[in-house]
C-alpha positions in Angstrom: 0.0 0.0 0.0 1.6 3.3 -1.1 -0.7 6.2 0.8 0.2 9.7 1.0 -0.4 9.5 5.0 1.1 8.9 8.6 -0.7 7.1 10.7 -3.5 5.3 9.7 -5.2 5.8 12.3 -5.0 9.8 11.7 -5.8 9.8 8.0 -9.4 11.1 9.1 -8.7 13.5 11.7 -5.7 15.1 9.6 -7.7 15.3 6.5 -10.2 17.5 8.6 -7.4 19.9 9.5 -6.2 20.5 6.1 -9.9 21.1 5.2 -10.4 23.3 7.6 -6.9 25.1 6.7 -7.8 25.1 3.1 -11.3 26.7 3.8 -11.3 28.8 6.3 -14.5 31.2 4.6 -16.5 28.9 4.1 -16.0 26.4 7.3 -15.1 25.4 10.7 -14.2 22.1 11.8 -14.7 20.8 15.7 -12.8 17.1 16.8 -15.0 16.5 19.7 -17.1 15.0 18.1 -16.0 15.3 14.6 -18.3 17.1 12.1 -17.7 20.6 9.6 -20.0 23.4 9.8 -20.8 25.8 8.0 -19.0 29.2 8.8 -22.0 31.4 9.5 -23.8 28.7 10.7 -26.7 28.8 12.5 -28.5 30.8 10.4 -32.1 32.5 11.9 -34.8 31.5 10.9 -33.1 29.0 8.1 -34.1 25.4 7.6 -30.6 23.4 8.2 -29.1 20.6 6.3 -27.3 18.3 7.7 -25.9 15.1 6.3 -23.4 12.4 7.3 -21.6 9.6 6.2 -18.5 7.5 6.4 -15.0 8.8 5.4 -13.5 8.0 2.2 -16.0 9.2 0.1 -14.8 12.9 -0.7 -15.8 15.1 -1.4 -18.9 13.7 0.1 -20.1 15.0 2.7 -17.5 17.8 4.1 -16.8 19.0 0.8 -20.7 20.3 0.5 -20.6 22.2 3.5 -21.6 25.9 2.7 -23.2 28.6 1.1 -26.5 26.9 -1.0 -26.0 23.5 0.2 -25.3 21.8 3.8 -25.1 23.7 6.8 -22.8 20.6 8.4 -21.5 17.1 7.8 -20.8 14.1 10.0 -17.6 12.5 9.1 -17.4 9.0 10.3 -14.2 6.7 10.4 -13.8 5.1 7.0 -16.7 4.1 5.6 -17.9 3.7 8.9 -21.4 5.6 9.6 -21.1 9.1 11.8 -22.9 8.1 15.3 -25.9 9.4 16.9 -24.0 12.1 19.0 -22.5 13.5 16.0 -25.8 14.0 14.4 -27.4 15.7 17.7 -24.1 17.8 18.6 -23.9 18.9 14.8 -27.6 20.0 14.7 -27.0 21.9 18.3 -24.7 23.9 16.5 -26.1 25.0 12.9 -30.0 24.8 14.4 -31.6 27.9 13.0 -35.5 27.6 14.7 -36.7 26.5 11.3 -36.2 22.9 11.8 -33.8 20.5 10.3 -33.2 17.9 7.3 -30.9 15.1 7.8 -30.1 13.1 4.2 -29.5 9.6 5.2 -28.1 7.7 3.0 -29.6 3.6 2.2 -26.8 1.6 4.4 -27.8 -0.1 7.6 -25.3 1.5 10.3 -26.5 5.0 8.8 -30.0 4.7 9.0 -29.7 3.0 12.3 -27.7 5.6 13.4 -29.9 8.5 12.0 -33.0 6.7 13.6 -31.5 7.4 17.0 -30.3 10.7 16.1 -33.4 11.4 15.4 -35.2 10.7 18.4 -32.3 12.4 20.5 -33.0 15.7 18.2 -36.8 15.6 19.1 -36.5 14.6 22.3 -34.6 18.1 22.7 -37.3 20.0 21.0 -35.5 19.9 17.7 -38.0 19.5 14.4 -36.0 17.2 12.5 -37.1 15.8 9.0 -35.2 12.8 7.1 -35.0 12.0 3.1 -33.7 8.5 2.3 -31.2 8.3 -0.5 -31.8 5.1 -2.5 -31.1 5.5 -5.6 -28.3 2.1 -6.4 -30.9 0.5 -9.7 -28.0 -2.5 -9.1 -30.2 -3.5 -6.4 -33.3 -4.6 -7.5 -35.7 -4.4 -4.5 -36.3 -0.7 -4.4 -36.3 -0.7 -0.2 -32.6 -2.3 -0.2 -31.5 0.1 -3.1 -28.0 1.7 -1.8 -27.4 5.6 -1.7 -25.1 6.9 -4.4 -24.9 10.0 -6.7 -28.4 11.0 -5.6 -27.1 12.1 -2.3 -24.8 14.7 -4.2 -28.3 16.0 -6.1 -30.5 15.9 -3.1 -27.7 17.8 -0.9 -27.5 20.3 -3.8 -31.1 21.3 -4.6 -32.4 20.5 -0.9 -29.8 23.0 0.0 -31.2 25.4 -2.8 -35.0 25.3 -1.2 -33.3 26.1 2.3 -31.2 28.8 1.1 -34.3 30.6 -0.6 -36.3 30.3 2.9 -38.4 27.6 2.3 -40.5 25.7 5.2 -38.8 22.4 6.5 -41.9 20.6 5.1 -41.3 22.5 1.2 -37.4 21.6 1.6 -38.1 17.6 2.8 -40.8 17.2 -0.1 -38.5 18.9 -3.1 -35.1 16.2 -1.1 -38.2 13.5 -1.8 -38.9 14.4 -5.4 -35.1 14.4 -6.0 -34.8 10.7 -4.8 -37.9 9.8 -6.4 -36.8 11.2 -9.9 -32.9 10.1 -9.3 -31.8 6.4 -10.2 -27.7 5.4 -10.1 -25.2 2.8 -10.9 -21.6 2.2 -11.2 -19.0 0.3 -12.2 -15.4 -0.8 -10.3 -12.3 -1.8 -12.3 -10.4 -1.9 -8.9 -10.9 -2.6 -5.7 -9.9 0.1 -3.0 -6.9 0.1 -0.1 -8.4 1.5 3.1 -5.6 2.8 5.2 -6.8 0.9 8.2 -6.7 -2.4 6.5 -3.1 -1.8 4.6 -4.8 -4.2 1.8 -7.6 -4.1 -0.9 -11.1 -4.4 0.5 -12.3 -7.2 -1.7 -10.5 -9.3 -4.6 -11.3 -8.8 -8.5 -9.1 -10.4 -10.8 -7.0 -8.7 -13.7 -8.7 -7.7 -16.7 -12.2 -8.0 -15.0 -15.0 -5.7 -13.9 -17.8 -5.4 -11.1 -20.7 -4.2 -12.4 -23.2 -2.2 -10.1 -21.0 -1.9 -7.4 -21.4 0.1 -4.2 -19.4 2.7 -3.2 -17.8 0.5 0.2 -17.0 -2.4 -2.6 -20.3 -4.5 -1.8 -21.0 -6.8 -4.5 -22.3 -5.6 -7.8 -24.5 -7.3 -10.5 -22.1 -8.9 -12.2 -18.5 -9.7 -12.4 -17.8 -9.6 -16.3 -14.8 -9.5 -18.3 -13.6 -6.1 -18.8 -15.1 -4.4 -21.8 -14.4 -1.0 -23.8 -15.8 2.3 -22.1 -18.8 2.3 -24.6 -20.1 -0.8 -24.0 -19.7 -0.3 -20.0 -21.4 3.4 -20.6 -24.3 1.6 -22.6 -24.8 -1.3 -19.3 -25.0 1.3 -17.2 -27.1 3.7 -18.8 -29.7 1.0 -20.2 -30.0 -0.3 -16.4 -30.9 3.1 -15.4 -32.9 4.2 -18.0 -35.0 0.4 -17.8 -35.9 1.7 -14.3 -36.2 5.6 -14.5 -39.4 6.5 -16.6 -38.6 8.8 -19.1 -39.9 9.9 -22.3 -38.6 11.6 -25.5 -38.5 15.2 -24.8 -37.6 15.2 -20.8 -35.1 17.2 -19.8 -32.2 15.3 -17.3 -28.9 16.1 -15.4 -26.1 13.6 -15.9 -23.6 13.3 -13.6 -20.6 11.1 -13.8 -18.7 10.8 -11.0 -15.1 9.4 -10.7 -14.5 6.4 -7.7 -11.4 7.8 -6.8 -9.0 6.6 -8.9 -10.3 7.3 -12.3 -8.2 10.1 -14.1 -10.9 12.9 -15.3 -9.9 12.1 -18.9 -12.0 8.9 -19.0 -14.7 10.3 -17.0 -15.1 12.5 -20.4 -14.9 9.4 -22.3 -17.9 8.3 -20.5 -19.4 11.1 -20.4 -19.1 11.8 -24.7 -20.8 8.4 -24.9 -23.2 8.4 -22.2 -24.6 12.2 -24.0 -24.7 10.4 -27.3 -27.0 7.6 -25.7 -29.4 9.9 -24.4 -29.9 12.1 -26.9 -30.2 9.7 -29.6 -33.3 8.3 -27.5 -35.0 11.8 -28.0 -33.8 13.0 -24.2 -32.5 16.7 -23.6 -29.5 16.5 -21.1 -30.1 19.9 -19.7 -27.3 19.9 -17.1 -23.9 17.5 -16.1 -21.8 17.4 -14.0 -18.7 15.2 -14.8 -15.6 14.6 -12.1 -15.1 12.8 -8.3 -18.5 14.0 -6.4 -18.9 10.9 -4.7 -16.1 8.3 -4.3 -14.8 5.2 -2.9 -10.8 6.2 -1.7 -9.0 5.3 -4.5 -11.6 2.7 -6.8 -10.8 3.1 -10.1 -14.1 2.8 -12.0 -17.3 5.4 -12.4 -20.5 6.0 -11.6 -23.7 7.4 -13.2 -26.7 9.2 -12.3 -29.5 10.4 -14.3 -32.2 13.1 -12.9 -35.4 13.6 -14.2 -35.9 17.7 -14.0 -38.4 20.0 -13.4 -39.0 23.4 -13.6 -38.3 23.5 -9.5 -35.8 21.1 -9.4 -33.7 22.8 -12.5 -34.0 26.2 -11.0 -32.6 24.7 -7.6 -29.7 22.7 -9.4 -28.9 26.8 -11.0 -29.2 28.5 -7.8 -25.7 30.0 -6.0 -23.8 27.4 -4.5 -20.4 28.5 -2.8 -18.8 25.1 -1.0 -15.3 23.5 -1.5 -16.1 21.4 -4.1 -18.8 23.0 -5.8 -19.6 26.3 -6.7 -21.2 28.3 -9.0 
C-alpha cells in the first residue's frame, strides 16, 4: 500500500485539519465530536441541512458544507457511519428555529444511526425531517437500493430550497422528489486500499470488472470480463434508463462521478458516450456534472446518475452554491 499518510489511524482527523486550513471562509471544523459546519452557521430562521456519512467518500459530505447547500456534515471513520452524537451535537450547533433535514443515505449503520439521532433531536425540542437516499438501480428491491450520486443531487437542490427560505416541510418534499426522480449505478475496475486495513477491501481479478458496485466495494451485479468504455457506458445507462421513466423530450442532469482513482480524462470518455445515448433516444441533457463528487478512496471505476428535471428542481440545481467542491 503506497498512501500519502502517517498514521492510519489519523488519515481522518488530519484530512479534517487540512480542510479546515484550506477553507477557512466557508468552514469550521470541531474534533469532539467530529463534524464541519458551516462558517456562518446557524443561520435565523433558516431550515438546516445536515448530512453524514462514512469517510473515504470525498468530497462527500464535508466537501458540500456551505453557502447553497449543507449547513454541516458528520464525518465517520472510514466508511464507517457518523454516530448518533455527532448527528445531535452537529444540529445543536447549525440549528436555525426553522427545523432540520438530515439526508440519510440507504446503508444499515446510517440509517440506524440517523434513527437514534433522530429521536435524540426531538426529544430536545428539535423539528428534524429525514430524506432517504436510495437510488443504487444495481439492487433490484427498491427498499434495499443503496445511496449513491443522488445524495450529491438531493444535498445540492435541498440546500437550494433552504437557502431561498423555504418551510422544513417545502425543503423535505422537493429532497423526496429528488430521490424519487434520481436512479444510479456504477462500475469498479479496482478494488480500493483503506488505510486501516493496509490491503484491498475485496479481490477482483485482472482484466475483469464489477458491475453495479457500491461505493464500500459491496458486491455488484455482475463480475464480467472487462469491456471497452462504450459498452460499459451503454450497461449502465440502459439499467438506469430500464428503471427511471422517461420519455422523448424530458429534460435530465447527468452526472458522472469518478470512484477515486479514475483520471478525469475517462470520466469524459464516458461522459461523450453516455450524452450520445441519451440524446439519440430523444432526451434533452439539460445539465452534467462530470468529475469525483462521490467516491470510494481510490476505486478506479465510475458512476452514473440520471435526474429527471423540473422546472423546480432545474431552477434549484442553477441556484448559487459556494462550497469546497462545488460552486457556482
Amino acid at each position: 500500500m503506497q498512501k500519502l499518510i502517517n498514521d492510519p489511524a489519523d488519515a481522518v482527523t488530519e484530512s479534517l485539519h487540512g480542510l479546515q486550513l484550506a477553507h477557512p471562509q466557508l468552514l469550521r471544523v470541531h474534533f469532539d465530536p467530529p463534524m464541519v459546519l458551516r462558517a456562518d452557521a446557524p443561520i435565523r430562521g433558516k431550515v438546516a441541512i445536515v448530512s453524514g456519512s462514512g469517510s473515504g467518500h470525498e468530497p462527500l459530505n464535508v466537501g458540500y458544507v456551505g453557502k447553497g447547500m449543507l449547513d454541516a456534515a458528520c464525518p465517520g471513520a472510514i466508511f464507517t457511519s457518523p454516530t448518533p452524537d455527532q448527528y445531535l451535537a452537529a444540529t445543536r450547533a447549525v440549528y436555525g428555529n426553522a427545523g432540520a433535514l438530515y439526508v440519510v443515505k440507504n446503508y444499515m449503520g446510517g440509517v440506524l444511526n440517523t434513527d437514534v439521532a433522530v429521536e435524540l433531536a426531538r426529544d430536545e425540542g428539535f423539528d428534524i425531517a429525514t430524506v432517504l437516499v436510495n437510488d443504487d438501480v444495481a439492487v433490484e428491491q427498491a427498499a434495499n437500493r443503496r445511496g449513491m450520486g443522488a445524495a450529491v443531487l438531493v444535498e445540492k437542490i435541498a440546500g437550494a430550497a433552504a437557502e431561498a427560505g423555504h418551510s422544513l416541510e417545502a425543503v423535505t418534499a422537493i429532497a423526496h422528489r429528488v430521490v424519487q426522480q434520481a436512479r444510479s449505478m456504477g462500475v469498479a475496475l479496482s478494488s480500493c486500499t483503506a488505510p486501516n486495513l493496509g490491503r484491498p477491501t475485496f479481490y477482483l481479478p485482472p482484466h475483469y470488472m464489477e458491475l453495479g458496485v457500491g461505493i464500500h466495494g459491496e458486491a455488484g451485479r455482475h463480475r464480467l470480463p472487462l469491456d471497452r468504455a462504450d459498452s460499459i457506458v451503454e450497461q449502465l445507462a440502459e439499467a438506469i434508463l430500464v428503471d427511471l421513466t422517461l420519455r422523448p423530450g424530458d429534460e435530465v442532469l447527468a452526472l458522472v462521478s469518478g470512484l477515486g482513482g479514475t483520471p478525469l480524462q475517462e470520466l469524459y470518455i464516458v461522459f461523450h458516450h453516455l450524452h450520445h445515448l441519451l440524446t439519440s433516444a430523444g432526451l434533452v441533457v439539460a445539465r452534467q456534472l462530470v468529475g469525483n463528487y462521490i467516491t470510494s478512496l481510490d476505486m478506479a471505476g465510475c458512476m452514473v446518475t440520471l435526474l429527471r428535471l423540473d422546472p423546480d428542481l432545474k431552477a434549484f440545481w442553477d441556484a448559487p452554491v459556494h462550497t469546497p467542491a462545488l460552486n457556482w
